[in-house]
DSSP file (Angstrom, degrees, kcal/mol; ACC not computed):
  #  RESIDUE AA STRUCTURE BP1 BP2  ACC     N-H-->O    O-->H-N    N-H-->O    O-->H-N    TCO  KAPPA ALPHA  PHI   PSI    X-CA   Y-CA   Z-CA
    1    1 A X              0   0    0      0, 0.0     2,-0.0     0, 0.0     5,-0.0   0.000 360.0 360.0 360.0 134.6  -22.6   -9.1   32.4
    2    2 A X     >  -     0   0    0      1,-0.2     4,-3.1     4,-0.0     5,-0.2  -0.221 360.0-133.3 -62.7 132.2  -22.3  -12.5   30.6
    3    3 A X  H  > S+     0   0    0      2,-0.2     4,-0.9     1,-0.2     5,-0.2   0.942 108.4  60.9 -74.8 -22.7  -18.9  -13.9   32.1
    4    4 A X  H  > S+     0   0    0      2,-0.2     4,-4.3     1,-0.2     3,-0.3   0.951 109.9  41.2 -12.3 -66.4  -18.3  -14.7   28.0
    5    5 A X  H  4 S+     0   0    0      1,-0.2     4,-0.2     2,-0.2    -2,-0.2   0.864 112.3  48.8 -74.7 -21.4  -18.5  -11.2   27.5
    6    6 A X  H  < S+     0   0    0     -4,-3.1    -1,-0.2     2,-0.2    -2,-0.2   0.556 111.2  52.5 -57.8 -28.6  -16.6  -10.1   30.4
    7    7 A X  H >X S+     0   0    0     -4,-0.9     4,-2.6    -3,-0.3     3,-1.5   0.719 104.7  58.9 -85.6 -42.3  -13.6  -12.7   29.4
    8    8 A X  H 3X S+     0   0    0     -4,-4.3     4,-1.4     1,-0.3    -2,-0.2   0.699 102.3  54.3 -77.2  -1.4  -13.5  -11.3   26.0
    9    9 A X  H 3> S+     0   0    0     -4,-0.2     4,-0.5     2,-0.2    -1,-0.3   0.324  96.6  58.2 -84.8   9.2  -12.9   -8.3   27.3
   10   10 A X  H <4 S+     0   0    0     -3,-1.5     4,-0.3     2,-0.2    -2,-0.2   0.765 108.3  48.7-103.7 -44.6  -10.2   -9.2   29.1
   11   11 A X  H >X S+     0   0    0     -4,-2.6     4,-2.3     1,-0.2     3,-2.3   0.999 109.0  54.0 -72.5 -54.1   -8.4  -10.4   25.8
   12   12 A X  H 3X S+     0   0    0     -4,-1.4     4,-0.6     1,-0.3    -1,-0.2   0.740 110.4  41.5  14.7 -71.3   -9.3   -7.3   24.3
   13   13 A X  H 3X S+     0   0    0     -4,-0.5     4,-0.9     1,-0.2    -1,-0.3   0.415 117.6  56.5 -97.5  -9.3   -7.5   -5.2   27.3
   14   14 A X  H <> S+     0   0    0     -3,-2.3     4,-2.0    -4,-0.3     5,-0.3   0.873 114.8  37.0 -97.3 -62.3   -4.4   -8.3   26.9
   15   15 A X  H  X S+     0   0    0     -4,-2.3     4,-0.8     1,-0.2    -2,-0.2   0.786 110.6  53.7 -87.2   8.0   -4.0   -7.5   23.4
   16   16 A X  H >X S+     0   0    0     -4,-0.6     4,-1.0    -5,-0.5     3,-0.6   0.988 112.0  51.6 -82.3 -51.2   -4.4   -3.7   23.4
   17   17 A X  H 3< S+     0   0    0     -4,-0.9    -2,-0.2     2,-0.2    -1,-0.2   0.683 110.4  51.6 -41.9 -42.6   -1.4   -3.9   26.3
   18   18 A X  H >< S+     0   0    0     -4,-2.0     3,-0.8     1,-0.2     4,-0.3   0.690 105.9  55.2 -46.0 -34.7    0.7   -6.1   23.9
   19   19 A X  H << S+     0   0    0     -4,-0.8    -2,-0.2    -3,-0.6    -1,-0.2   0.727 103.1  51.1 -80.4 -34.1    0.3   -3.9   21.6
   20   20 A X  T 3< S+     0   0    0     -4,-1.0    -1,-0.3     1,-0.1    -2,-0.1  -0.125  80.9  96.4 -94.3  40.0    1.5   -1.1   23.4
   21   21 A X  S <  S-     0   0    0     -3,-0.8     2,-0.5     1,-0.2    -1,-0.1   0.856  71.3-136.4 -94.6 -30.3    4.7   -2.2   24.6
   22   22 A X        -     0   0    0     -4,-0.3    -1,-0.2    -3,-0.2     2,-0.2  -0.865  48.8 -13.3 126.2-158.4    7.1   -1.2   22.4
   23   23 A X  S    S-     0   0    0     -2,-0.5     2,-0.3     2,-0.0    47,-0.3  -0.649  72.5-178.6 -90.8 153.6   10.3   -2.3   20.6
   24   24 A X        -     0   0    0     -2,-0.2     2,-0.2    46,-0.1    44,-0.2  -0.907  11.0-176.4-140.4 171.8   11.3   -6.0   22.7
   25   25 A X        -     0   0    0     -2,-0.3    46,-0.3     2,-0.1    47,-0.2  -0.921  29.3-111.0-155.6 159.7   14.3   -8.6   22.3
   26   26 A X        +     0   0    0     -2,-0.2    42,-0.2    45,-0.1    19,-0.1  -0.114  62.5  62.8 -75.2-158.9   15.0  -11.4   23.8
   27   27 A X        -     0   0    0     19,-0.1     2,-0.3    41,-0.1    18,-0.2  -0.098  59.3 -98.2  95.6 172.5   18.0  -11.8   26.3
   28   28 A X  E     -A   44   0A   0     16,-1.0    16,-1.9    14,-0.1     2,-0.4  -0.962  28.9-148.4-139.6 145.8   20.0  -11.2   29.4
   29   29 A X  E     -A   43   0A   0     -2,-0.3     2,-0.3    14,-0.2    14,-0.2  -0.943  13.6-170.3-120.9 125.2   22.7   -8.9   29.5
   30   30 A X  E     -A   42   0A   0     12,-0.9    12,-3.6    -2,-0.4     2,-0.3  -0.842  31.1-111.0-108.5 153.3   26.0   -9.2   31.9
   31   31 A X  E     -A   41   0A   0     -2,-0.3     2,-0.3    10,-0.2    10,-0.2  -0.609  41.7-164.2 -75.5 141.2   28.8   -7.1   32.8
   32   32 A X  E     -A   40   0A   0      8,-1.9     8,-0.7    -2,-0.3     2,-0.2  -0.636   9.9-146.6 -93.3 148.2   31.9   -8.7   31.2
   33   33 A X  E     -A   39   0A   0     -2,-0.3     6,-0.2     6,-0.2     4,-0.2  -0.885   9.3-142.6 -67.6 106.6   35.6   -8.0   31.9
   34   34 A X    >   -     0   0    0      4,-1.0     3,-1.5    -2,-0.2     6,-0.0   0.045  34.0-108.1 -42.3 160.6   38.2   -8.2   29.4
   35   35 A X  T 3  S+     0   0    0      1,-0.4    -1,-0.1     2,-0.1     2,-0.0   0.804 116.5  55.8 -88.9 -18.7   41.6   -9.8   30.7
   36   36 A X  T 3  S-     0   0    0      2,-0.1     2,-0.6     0, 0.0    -1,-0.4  -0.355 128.2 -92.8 -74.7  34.0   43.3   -6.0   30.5
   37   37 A X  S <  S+     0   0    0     -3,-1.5    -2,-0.1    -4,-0.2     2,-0.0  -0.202  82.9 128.2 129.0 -78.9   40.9   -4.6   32.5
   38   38 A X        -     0   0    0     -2,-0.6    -4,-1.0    -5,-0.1     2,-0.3  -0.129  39.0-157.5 -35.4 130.6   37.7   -3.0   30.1
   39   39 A X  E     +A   33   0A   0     -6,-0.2     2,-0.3    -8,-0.0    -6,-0.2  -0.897  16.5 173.0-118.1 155.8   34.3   -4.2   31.2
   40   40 A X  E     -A   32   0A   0     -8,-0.7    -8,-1.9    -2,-0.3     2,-0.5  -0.976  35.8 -98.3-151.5 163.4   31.6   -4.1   28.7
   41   41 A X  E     -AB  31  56A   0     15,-0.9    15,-9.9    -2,-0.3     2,-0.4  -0.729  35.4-159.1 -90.9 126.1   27.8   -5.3   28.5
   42   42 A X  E     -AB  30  55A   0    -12,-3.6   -12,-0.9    -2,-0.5    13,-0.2  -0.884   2.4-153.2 -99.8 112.7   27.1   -8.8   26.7
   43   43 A X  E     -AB  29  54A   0     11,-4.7    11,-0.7    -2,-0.4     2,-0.5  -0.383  15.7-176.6 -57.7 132.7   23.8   -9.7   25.3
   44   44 A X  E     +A   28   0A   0    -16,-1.9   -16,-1.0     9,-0.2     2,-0.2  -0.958  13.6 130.3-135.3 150.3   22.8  -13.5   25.0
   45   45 A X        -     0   0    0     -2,-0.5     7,-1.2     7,-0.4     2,-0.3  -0.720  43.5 -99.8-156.7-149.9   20.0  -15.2   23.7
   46   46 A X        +     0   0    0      5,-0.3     2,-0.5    -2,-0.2     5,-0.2  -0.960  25.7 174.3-145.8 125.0   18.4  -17.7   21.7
   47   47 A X  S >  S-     0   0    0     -2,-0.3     3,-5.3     3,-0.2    -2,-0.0  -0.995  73.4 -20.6-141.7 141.7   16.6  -17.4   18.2
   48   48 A X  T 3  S-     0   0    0     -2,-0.5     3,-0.1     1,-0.3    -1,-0.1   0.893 129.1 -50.3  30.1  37.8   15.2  -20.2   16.2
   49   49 A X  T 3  S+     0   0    0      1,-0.2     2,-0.7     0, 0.0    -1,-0.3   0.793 112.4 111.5  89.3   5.5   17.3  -22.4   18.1
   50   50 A X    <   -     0   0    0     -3,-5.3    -3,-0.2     2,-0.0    -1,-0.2  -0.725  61.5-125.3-122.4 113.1   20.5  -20.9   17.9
   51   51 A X        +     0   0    0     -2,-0.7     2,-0.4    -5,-0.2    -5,-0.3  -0.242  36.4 171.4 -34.2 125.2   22.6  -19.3   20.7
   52   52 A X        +     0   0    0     -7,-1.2     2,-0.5     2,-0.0    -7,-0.4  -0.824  13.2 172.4-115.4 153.5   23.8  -15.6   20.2
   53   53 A X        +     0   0    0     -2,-0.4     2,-0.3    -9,-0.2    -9,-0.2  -0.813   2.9 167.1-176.3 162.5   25.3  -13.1   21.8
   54   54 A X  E     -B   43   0A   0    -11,-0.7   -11,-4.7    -2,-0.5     2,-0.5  -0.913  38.3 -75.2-159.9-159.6   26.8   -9.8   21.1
   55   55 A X  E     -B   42   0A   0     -2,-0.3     2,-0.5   -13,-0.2   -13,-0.3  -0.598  26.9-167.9 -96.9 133.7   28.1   -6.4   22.7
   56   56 A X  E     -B   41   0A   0    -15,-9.9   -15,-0.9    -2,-0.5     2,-0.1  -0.932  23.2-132.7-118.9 148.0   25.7   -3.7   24.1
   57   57 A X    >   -     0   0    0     -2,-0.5     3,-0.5     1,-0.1     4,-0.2  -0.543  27.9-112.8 -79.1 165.9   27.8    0.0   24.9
   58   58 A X  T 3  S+     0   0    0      1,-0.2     4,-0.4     2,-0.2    -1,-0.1   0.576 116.6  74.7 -71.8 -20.1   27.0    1.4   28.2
   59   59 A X  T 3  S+     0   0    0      1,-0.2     4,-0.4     2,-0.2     3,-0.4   0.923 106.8  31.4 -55.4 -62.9   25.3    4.2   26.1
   60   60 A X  S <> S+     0   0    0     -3,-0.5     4,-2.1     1,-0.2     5,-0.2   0.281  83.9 111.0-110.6  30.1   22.3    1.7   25.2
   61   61 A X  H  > S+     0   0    0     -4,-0.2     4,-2.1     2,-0.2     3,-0.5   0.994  76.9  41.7 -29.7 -82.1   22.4    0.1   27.9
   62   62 A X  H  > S+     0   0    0     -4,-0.4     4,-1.9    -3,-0.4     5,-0.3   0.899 113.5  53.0 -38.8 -57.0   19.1    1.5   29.2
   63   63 A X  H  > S+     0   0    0     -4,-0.4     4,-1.3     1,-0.2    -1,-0.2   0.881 105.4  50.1 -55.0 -42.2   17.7    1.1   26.2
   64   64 A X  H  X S+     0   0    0     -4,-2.1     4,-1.8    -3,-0.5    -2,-0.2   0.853 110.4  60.2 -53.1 -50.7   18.6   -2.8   25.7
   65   65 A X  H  X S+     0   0    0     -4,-2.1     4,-0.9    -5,-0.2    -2,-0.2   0.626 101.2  44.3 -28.7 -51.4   17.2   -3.1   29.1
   66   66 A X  H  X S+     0   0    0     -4,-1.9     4,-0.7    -5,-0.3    -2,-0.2   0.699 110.8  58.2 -75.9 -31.8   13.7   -1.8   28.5
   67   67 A X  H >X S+     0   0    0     -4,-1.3     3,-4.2    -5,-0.3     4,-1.1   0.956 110.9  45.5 -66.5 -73.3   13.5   -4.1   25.0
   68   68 A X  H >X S+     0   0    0     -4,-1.8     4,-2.5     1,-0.3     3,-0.5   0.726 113.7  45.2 -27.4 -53.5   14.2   -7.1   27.3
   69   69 A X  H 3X S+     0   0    0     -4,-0.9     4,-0.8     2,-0.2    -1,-0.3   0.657 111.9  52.1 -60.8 -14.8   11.7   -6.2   29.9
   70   70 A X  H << S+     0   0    0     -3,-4.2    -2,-0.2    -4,-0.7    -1,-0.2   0.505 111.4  46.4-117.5 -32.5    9.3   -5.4   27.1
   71   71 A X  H << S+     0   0    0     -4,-1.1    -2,-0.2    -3,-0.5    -3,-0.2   0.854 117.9  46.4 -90.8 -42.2   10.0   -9.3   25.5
   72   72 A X  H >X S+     0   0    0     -4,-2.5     3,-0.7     1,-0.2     4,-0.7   0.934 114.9  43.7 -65.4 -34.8    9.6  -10.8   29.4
   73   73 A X  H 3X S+     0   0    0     -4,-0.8     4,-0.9     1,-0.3     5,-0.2   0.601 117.1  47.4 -93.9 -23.3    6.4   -8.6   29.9
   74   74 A X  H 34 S+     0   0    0      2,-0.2    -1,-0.3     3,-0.1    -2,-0.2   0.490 110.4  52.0 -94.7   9.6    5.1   -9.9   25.9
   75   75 A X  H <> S+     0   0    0     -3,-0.7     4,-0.5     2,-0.1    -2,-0.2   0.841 115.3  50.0-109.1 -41.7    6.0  -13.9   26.7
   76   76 A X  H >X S+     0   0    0     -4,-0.7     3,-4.2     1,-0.4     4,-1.1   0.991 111.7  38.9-115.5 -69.9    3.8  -13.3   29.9
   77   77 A X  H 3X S+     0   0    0     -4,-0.9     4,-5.0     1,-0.4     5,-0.5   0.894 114.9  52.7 -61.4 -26.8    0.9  -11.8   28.7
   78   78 A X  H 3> S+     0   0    0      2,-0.2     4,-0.8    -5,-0.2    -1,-0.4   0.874 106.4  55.6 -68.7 -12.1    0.9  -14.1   25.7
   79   79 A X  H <X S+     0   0    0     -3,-4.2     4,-2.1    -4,-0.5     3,-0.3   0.949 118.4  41.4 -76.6 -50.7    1.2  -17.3   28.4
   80   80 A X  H  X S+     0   0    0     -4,-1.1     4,-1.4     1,-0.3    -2,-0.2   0.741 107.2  52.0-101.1  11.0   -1.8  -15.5   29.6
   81   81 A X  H  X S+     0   0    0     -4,-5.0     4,-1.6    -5,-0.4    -1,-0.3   0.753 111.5  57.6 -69.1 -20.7   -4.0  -14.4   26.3
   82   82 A X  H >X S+     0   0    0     -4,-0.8     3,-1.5    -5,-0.5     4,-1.2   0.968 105.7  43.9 -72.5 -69.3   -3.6  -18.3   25.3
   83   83 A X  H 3X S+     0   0    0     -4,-2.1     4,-0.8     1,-0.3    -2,-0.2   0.773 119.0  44.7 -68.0 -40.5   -5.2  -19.6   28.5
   84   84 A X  H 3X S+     0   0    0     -4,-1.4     4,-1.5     2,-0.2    -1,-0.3   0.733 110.1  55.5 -68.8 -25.6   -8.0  -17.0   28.2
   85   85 A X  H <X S+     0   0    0     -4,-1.6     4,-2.1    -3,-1.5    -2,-0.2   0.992 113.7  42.0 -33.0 -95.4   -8.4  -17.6   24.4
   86   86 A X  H  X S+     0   0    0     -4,-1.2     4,-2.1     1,-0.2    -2,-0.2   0.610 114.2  44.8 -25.4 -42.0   -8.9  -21.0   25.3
   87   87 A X  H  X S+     0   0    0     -4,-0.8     4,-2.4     2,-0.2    -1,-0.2   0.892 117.8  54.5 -88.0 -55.9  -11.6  -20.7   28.9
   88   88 A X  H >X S+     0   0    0     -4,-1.5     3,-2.1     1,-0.2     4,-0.6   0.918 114.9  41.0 -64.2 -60.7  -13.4  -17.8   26.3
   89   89 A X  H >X S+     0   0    0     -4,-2.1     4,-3.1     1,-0.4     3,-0.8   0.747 107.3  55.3 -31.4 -65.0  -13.7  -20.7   23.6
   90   90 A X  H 3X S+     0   0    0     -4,-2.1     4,-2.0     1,-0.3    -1,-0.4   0.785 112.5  43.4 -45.4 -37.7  -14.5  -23.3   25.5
   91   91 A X  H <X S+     0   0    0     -4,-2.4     4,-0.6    -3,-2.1    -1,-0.3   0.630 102.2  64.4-106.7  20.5  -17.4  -21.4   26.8
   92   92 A X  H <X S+     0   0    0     -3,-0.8     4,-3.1    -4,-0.6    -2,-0.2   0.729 106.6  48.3 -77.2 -72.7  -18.6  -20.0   23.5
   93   93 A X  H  < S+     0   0    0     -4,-3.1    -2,-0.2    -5,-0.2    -3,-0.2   0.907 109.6  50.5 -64.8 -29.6  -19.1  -23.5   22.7
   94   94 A X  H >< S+     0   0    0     -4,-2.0     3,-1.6     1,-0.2     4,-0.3   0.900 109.4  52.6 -58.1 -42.9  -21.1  -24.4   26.1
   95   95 A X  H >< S+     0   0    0     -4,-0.6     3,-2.1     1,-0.3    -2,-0.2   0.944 106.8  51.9 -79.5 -44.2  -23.2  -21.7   25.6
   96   96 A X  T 3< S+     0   0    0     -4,-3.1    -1,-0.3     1,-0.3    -2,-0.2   0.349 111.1  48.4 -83.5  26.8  -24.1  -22.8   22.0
   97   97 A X  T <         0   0    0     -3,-1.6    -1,-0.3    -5,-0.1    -2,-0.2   0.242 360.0 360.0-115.1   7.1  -24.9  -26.0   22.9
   98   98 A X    <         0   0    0     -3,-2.1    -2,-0.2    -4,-0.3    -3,-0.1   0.366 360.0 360.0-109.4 360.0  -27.1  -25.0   25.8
């Protein structure tokens, strides 16, 4: 198998995986305590350049949890669909000069 075609399979199987990930967000969430007492979970993050945060109930917890993992696990694979994008390109063009 041409390692071309073998790399473009690889983006293929990168974006089909993206693709199935699911709902994402960015962030990290900590437990809080209020000065009476109450803990709750706080979101923060960063969008277009601006800091947020807000409040998540222990109810979607789990769920909030999975988005996040789902936004670390989509940054990663896009880090690496770029860099294989690029190596397939690059030899797309060697091979049509050869």
């Amino acid at each position: 198998m041409k390692k071309s075609t073998k790399l473009k399979q690889e983006i293929e199987n990168l974006k089909q995986e993206m693709y199935e990930l699911g709902d994402m967000r960015p962030g990290s969430m900590t437990r809080q305590k209020r000065n009476w007492g109450k803990e709750y979970w706080q979101i923060s993050y960063t969008h277009r350049g601006r800091g947020r945060t807000g409040y998540v109930s222990d109810e979607n917890y789990e769920k909030v949890k999975v988005e996040i993992e789902n936004y670390r696990k989509f940054k990663e694979l896009s880090k690496i669909l770029i860099d294989k994008s690029i190596e397939y390109a690059k030899l797309i063009d060697k091979e049509n000069d050869s």
